[in-house]
C-alpha positions as CSV (number, residue, x, y, z in Angstrom):
1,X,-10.1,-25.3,30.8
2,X,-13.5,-25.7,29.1
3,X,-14.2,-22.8,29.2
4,X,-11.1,-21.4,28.0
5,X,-11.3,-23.1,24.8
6,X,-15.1,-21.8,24.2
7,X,-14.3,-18.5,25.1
8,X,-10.8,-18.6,22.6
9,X,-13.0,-20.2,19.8
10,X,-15.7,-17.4,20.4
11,X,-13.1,-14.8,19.6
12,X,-11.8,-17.0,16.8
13,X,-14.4,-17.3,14.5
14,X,-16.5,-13.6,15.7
15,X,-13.7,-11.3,15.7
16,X,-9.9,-12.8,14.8
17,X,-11.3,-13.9,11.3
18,X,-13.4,-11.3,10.9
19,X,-11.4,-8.6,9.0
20,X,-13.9,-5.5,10.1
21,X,-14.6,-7.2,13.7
22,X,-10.8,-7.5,14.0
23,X,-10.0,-4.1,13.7
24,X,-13.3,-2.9,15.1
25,X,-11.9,-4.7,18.7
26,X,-8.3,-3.2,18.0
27,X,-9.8,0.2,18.2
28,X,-12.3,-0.7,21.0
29,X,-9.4,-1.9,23.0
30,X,-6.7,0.9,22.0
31,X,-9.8,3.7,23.5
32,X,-10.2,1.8,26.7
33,X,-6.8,2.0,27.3
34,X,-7.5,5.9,26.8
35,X,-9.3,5.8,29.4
36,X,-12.3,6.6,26.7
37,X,-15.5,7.0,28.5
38,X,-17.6,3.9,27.4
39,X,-20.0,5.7,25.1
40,X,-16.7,7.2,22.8
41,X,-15.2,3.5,23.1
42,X,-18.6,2.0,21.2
43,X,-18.8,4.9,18.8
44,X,-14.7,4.0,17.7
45,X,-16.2,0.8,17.2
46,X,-18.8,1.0,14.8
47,X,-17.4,3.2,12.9
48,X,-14.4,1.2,12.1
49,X,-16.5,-2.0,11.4
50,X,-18.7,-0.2,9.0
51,X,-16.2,1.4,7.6
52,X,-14.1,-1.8,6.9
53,X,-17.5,-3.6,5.7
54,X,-17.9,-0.8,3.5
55,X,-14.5,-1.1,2.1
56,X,-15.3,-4.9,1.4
57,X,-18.0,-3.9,-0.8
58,X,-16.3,-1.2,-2.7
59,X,-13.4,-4.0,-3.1
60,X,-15.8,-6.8,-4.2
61,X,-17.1,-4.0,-6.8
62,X,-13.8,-3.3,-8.5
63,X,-12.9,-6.8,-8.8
64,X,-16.6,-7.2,-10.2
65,X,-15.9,-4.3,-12.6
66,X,-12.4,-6.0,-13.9
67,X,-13.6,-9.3,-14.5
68,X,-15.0,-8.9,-18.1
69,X,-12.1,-7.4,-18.9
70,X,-9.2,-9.9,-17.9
71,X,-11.5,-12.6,-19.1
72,X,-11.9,-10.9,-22.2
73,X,-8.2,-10.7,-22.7
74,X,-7.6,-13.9,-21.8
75,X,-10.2,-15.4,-24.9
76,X,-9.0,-13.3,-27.1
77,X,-5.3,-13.2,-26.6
78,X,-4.5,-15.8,-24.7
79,X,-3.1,-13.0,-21.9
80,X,-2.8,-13.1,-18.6
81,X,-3.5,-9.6,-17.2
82,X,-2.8,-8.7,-13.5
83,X,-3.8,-4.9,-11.9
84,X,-0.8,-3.4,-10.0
85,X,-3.1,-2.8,-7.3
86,X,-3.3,-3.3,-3.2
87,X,-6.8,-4.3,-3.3
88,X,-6.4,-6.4,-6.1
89,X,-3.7,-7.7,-4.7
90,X,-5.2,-8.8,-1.7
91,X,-7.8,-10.4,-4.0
92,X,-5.6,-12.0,-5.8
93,X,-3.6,-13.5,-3.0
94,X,-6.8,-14.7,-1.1
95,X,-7.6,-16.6,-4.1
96,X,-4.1,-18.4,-4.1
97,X,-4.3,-19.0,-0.4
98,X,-7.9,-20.8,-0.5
99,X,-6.8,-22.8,-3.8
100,X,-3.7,-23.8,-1.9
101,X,-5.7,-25.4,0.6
102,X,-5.6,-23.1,3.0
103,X,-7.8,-21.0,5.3
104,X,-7.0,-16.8,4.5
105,X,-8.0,-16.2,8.0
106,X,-4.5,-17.1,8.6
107,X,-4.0,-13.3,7.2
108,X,-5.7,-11.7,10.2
109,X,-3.7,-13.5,12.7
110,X,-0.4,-12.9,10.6
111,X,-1.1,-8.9,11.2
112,X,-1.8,-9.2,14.9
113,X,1.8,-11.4,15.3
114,X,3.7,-8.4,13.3
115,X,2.3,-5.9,14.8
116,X,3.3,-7.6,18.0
117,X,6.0,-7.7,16.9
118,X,6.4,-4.3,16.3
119,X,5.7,-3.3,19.2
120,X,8.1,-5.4,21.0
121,X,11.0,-3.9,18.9
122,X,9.8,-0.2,19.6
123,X,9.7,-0.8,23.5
124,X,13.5,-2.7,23.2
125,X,14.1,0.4,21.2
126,X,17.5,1.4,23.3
127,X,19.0,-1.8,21.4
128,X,16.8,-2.1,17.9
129,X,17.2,1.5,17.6
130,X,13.4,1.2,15.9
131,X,11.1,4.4,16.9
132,X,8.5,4.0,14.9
133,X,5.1,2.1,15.7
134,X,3.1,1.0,12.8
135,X,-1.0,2.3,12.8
136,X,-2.2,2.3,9.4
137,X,-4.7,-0.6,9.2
138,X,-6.2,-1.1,5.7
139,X,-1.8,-1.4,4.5
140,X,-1.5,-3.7,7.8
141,X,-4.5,-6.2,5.9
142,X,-3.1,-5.6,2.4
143,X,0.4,-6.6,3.1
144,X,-0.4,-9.4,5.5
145,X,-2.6,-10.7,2.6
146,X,0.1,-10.5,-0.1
147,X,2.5,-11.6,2.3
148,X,0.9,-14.8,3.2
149,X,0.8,-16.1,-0.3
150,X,4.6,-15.2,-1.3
151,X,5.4,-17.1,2.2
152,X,2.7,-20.2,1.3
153,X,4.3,-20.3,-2.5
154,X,7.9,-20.8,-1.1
155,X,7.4,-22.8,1.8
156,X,4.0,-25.0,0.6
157,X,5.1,-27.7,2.8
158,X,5.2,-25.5,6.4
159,X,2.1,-25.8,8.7
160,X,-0.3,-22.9,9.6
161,X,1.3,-22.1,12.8
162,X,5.0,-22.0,11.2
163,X,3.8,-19.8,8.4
164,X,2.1,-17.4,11.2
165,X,5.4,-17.4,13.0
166,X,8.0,-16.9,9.9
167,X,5.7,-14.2,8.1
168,X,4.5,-12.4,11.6
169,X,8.1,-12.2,12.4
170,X,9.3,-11.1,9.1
171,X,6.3,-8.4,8.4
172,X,6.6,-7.1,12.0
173,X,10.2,-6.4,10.9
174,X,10.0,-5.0,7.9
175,X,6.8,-2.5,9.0
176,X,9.7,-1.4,12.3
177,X,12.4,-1.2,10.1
178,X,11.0,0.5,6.6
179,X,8.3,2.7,8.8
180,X,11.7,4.2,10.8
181,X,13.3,4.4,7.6
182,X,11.0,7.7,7.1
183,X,11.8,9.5,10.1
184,X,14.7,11.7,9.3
185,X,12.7,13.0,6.1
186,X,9.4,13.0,7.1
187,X,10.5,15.3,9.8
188,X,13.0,17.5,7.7
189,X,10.0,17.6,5.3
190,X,6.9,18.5,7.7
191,X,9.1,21.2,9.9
192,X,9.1,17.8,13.0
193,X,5.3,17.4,12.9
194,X,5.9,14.0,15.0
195,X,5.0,11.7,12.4
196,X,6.6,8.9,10.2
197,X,5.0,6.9,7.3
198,X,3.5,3.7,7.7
199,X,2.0,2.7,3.8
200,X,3.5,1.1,0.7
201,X,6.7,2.9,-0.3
202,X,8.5,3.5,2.6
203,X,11.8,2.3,1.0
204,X,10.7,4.4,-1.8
205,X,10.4,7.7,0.4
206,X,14.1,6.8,1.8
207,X,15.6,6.5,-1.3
208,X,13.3,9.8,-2.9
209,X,15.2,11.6,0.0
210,X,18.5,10.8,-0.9
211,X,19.0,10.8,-4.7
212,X,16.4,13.8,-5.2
213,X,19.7,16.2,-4.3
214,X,21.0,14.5,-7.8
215,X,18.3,15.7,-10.0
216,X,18.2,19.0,-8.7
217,X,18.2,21.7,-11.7
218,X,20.5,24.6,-12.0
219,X,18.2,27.3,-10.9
220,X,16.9,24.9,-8.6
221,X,13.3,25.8,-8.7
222,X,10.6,24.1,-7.0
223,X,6.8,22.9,-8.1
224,X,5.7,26.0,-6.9
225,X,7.6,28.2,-9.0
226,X,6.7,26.5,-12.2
227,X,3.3,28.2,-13.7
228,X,1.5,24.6,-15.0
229,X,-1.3,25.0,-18.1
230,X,-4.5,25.5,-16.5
231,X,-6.2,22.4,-18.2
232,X,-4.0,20.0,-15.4
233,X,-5.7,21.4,-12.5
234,X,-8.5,19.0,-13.3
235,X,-6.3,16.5,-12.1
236,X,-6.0,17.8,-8.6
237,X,-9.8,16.3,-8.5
238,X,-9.2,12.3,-7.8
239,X,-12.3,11.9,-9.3
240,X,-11.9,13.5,-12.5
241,X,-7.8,12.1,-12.3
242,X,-9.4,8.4,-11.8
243,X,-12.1,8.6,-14.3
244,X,-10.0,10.2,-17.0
245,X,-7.1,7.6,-16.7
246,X,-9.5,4.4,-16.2
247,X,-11.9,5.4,-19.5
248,X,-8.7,5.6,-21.2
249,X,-7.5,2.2,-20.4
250,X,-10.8,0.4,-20.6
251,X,-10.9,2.2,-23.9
252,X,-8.0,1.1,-25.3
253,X,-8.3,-2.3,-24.2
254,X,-11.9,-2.7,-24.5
255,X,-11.3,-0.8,-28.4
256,X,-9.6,-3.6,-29.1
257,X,-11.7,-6.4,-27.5
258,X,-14.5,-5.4,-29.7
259,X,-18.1,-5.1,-28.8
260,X,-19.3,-8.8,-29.4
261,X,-16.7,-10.3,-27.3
262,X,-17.6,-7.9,-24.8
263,X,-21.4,-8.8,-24.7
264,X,-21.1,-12.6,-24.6
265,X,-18.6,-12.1,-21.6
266,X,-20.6,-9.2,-19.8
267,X,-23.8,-11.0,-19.2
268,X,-25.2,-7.2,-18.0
269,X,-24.3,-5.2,-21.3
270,X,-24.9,-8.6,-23.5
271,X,-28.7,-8.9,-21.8
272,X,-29.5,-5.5,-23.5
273,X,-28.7,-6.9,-26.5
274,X,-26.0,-4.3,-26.8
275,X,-28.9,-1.1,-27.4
276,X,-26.2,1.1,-25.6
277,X,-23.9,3.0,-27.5
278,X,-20.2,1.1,-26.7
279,X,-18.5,4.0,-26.1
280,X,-21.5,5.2,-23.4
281,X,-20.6,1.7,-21.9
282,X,-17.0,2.0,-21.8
283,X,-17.0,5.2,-20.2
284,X,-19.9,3.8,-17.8
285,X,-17.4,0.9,-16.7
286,X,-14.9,3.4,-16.2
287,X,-17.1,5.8,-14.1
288,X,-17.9,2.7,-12.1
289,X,-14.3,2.6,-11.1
290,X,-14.5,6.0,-10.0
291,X,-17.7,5.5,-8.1
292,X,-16.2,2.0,-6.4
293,X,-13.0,3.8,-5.8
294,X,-14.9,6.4,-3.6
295,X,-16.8,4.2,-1.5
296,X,-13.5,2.6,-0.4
297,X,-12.1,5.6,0.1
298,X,-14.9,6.6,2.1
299,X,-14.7,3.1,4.5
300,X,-10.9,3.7,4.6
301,X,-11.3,7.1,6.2
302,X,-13.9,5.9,8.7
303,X,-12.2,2.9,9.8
304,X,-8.3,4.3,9.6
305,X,-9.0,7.4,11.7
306,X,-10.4,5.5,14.2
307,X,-7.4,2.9,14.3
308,X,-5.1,6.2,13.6
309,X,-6.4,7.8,16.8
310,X,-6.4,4.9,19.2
311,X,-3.0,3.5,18.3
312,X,-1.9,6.8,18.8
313,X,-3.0,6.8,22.8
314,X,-1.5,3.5,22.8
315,X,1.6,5.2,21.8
316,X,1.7,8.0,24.1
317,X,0.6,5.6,26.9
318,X,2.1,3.0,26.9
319,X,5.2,3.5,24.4
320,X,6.4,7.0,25.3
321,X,9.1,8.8,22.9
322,X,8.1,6.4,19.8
323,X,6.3,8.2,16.7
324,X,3.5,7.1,14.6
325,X,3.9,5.5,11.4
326,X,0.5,6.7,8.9
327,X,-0.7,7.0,5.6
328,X,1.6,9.0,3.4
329,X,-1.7,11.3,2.6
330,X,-0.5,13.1,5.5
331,X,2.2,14.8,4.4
332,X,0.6,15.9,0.5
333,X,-0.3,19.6,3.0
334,X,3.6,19.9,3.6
335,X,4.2,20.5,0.0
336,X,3.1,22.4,-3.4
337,X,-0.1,22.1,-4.7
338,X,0.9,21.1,-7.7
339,X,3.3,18.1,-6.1
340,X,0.6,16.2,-5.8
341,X,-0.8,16.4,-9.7
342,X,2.9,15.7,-11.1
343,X,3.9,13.0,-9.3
344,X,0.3,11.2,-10.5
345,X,1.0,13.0,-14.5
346,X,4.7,12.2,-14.6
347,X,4.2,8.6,-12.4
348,X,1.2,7.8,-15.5
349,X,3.6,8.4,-18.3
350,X,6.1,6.3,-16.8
351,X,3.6,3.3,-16.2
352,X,2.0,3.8,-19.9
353,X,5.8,3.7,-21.6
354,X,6.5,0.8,-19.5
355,X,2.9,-1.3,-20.6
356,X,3.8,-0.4,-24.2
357,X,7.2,-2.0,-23.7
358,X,5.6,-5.4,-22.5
359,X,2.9,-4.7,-25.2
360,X,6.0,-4.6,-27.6
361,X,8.3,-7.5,-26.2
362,X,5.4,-9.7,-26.1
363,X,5.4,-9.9,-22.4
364,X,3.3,-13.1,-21.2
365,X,1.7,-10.9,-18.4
366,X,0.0,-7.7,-19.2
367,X,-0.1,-5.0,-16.6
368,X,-3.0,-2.8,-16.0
369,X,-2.5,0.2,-14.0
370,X,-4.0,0.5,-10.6
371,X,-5.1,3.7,-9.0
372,X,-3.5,3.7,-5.7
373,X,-0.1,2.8,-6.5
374,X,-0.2,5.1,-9.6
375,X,-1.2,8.1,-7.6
376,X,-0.4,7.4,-3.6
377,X,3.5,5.8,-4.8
378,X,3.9,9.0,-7.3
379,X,2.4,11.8,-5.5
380,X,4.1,11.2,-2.2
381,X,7.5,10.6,-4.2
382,X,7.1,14.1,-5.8
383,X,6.6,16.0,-2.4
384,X,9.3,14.2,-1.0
385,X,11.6,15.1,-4.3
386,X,10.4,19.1,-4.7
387,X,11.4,19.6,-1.3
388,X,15.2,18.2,-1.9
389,X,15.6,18.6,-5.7
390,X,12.8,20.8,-6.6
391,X,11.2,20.6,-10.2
392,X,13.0,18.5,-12.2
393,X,13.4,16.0,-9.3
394,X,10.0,15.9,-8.8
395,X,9.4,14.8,-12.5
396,X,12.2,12.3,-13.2
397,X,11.5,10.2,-10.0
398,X,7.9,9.5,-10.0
399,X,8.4,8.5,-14.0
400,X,11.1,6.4,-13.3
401,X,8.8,5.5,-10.1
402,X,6.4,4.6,-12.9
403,X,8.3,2.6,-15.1
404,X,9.5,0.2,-11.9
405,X,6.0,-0.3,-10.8
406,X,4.9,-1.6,-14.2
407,X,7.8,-4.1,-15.1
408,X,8.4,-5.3,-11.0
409,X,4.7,-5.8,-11.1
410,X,4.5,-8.1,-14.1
411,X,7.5,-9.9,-12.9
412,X,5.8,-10.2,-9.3
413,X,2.5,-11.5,-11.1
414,X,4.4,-13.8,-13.1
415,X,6.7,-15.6,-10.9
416,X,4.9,-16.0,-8.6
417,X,2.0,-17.3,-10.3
418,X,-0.7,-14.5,-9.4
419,X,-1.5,-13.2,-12.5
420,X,-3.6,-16.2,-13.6
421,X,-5.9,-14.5,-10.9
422,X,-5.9,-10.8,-11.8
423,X,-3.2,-8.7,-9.6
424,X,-0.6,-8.1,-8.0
425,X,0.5,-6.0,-4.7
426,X,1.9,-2.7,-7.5
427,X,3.2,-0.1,-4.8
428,X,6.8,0.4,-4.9
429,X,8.5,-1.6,-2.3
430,X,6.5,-4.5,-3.3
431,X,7.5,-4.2,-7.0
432,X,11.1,-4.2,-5.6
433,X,12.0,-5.3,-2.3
434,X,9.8,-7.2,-1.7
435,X,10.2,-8.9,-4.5
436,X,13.6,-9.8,-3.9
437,X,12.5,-11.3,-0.4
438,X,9.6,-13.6,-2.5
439,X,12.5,-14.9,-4.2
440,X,15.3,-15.4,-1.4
441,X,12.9,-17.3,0.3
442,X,11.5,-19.9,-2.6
443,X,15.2,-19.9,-3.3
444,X,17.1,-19.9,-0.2
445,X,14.6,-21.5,2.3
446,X,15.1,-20.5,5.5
447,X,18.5,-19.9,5.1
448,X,16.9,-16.7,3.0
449,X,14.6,-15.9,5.9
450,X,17.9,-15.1,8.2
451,X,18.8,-13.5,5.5
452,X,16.2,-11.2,5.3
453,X,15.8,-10.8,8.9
454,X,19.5,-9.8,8.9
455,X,19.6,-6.7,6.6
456,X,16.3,-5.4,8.2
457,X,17.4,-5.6,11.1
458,X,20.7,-4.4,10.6
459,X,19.3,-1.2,8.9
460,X,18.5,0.8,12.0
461,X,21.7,-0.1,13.9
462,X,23.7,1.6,10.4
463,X,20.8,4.8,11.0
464,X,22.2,5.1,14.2
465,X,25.8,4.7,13.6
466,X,25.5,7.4,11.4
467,X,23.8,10.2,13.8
468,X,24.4,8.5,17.5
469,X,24.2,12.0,19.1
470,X,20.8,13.1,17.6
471,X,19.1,9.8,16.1
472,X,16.6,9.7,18.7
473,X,16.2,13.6,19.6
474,X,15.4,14.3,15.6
475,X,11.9,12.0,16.9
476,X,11.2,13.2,20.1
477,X,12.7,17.0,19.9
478,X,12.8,18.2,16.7
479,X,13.0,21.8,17.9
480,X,16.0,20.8,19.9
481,X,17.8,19.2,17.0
482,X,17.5,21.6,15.3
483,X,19.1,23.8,17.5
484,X,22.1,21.5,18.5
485,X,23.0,20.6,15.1
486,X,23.0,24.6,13.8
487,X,25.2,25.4,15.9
């Protein structure tokens, strides 16, 4: 029994609460299953623990790069300002948790419950009617983290092992549920490339696909039928598209700030003694972003194609006839060039509108934009939309996409108390359902957990009801739904 325990707390403290270790021995595992030969297996490995260690730092550097900032605006203002951000997010939630009182390596075994979970609902699939397995990591560690604090803020009183059980239960559901929510128009979208979406607006893809018909114009041309002015194609660079949209929020904000504030808060510009130009500074902040931004991106890719790849044997091997839920990335090659750019431009202009609004209401919480949301949410919204409404529905919804994210984010950060530390989740279901599930549980207890469980739950069985005859061929024969239902 001794040596039970020793062995358990060995894998405790090196690799369960050990974000990059964790996922590191997920991928280890998921390529011996593979039947990987050993050499292959360690290679998997490494690369997804440097690559999550390198998303760490990149993380730890835009928090670092923000700081000044929302510490400026707090001084001068009296302003609480929170990022609509996943990493910031998961920031800002680990600094709730550990101010609670309570350890954030909770997080990590929170993820390896849901995706149990998960797994358990695809294999029961005959009865859940759930055909989708959930493999994309760095969203698994985001949500778990926000997650955990909306589940520690309504129920403060429940112990660690309750909260894992509650909050593994419920994530595990909703990555099932909202990850098969994709299916049908994932596969109508990508000609049945086998794939589903696993990321942060899965609701939002489901409900792109059926109100896009709605928007559609009278000619009812598409993205790529619209000539664009050639100046936006420097936004199909996410490098120039970051840099360009984070110089001119730091500028604005920082405009107004002032340069003295900014060097007594920013011991590194206020130790020159402010000898660089504060417009060279501001756009050197901003470019820092950019740079940060990259090397995340960067660790993602290492680490997630690794997970990607051997989840996906698990998958075939052990789950057969389930489909892989990833990041929405993977279907910007299914549409328009140009989707991509206008769901970011038109997804912008909503978010900007909506921060002047709480700008002009007074709203206690400011929002900053955030990156990912801003671009992933909008872009993946507007391939969606082109390919059922064309143009104009590919405008309209990732503005009004825009708009959401900003006011459900500064509610989020508000009520429940994260925007005293600097962010909040920002992609679309967790500006709106999820939302709504913070506040049936502070509010209903667990009679709001049912609850929740309930409609999740009873989403896939009303998917079925609906198409019975070719709910699980459209998944596993696309060719051969196709053919049955042209008939």
């Amino acid at each position: 029994m001794e040596i039970i325990i020793n062995l358990w707390k060995f894998f405790q403290i090196n690799i369960l609460t050990n974000p990059a270790f964790f996922v590191g021995f997920l991928v280890l595992i998921g390529y011996v299953l593979m039947d990987k030969k050993w050499y292959d297996a360690l290679a998997g490995f490494i690369k997804a623990v440097v690559g999550y260690l390198i998303l760490n730092v990149a993380a730890g550097g835009l928090v670092s790069n923000f700081r000044p900032i929302l510490a400026g605006l707090k001084e001068r203002f009296d302003l609480q300002a929170a990022v609509i951000d996943p990493y910031f997010g998961q920031s800002a939630a680990q600094s709730a948790v550990e101010e609670a009182g309570r350890s954030f390596s909770l997080m990590l075994m929170v993820l390896l419950v849901a995706f149990i979970v998960n797994i358990i609902l695809v294999i029961f699939r005959k009865w859940t009617k759930v055909r989708t397995v959930f493999i994309t990591g760095h969203i698994m560690v985001q949500q778990s983290s926000t997650a955990l604090w909306l589940v520690l803020f309504a129920f403060p009183q429940l112990q660690d092992t309750q909260v894992l059980i509650i909050l593994g239960v419920i994530l595990g559901v909703y990555w099932s549920v909202s990850s098969n929510l994709t299916v049908e128009a994932t596969q109508d979208l990508t000609g049945g490339a086998g794939l589903a979406i696993g990321h942060q607006q899965m609701f939002g893809v489901w409900l792109t696909d059926k109100v896009a018909p709605f928007f559609k114009s009278k000619d009812g041309k598409g993205i790529d039928e619209i000539e664009l002015p050639g100046f936006l194609s420097i936004f199909k660079e996410s490098i120039v598209a970051t840099s360009i949209l984070m110089f001119v929020f730091f500028g604005l904000i920082m405009g107004i700030l002032g340069k003295d504030l900014m060097m007594t808060i920013d011991t590194t510009y206020g130790s020159s003694g402010g000898a660089q130009n504060y417009v060279f500074y501001i756009l050197q902040k901003s470019l820092t972003f950019t740079v940060y931004l990259q090397i995340l991106q960067l660790g993602v890719r290492m680490f997630v194609s690794e997970l990607s790849e051997s989840f996906q044997g698990i998958s075939d091997k052990l789950l057969p006839g389930s489909m892989p839920a990833i990041d929405c990335a993977a279907v910007y090659g299914f549409g328009p060039e140009n989707a991509v750019t206008i769901g970011f431009l038109f997804g912008t202009l909503g978010q900007f509108i909506a921060i002047m609004g709480l700008l002009v209401f007074k709203s206690p919480v400011l929002v900053i934009t955030g990156f990912v949301p801003v671009f992933f949410d909008n872009a993946t919204f507007a391939v969606y939309a082109n390919h059922k409404g064309g143009f104009r529905a590919a405008t309209i919804i990732p503005f009004l996409s825009g708009i959401i994210q900003v006011l459900g984010g500064a509610f989020a950060a508000s009520v429940f108390q994260l925007a005293k530390y600097g962010g909040w989740h920002g992609n679309f279901d967790w500006d709106t359902i999820w939302v709504g599930f913070g506040l049936m549980m502070k509010y209903g207890g667990f009679i709001g957990v049912a609850a929740i469980l309930l409609i999740l739950l009873a989403i896939p069985q009303l998917q079925y009801m609906k198409n019975k005859e070719h709910y699980f061929t459209v998944a596993e024969d696309y060719e051969g739904y196709l053919e049955a239902t042209q008939q």
